[in-house]
N, C-alpha and C positions, 0 to 999 in steps of 0.2 A: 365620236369625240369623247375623248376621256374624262370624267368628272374633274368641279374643281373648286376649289372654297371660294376663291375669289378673281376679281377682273381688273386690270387695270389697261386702260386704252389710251396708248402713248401717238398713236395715230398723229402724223403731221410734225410730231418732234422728231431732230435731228439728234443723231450722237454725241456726245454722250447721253443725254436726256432721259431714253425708254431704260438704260440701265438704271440710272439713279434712281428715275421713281422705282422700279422693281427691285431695287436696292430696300429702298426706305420702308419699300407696302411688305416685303418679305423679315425685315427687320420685325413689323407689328404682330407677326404670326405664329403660330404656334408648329413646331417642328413636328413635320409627315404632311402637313398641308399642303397643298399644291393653288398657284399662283398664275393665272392665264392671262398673259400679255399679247395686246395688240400691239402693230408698228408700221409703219409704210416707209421706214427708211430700211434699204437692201442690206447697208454695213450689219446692220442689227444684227443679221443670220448670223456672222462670223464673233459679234460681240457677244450676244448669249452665248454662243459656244462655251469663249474663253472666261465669259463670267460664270458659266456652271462651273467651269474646269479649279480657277482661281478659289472659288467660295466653298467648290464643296456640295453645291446643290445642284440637283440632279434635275438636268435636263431631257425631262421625259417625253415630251414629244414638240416638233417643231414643225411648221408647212405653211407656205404659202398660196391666198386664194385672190385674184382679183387685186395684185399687188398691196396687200396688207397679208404680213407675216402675223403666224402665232405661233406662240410659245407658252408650255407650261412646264414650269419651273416647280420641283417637288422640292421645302425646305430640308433640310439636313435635320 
């Protein structure tokens, strides 16, 4: 597992939800940080995608375990 500055565990929210907060907690950070998102809703997978794509920030790795995705998100 790749290191990472911080965690935000959106677990149990539905979409749009785990973007927003990963929106806002990514907003707080300082750029090259990386941002590790939990999630149990499936849409998620395809939503980070397009929110790395959209914003700019690099989705550096993604996988699902025990039906909770994670994601870490590298700011721009």
């Amino acid at each position: 597992m790749a290191n990472f500055d911080q965690e935000l565990d959106a677990s149990g929210l539905n979409c749009p939800l785990p973007i927003l907060r990963a929106k806002k907690t990514l907003n707080g950070m300082e750029s090259g940080q990386v941002l590790r998102v939990i999630a149990t809703d499936p849409g998620s997978v395809k939503d980070f995608e397009a929110f790395a794509k959209q914003t700019g920030n690099e989705l550096v790795e993604s996988g699902e375990e025990n039906g909770k995705y994670t994601f870490l998100l590298k700011k721009k």
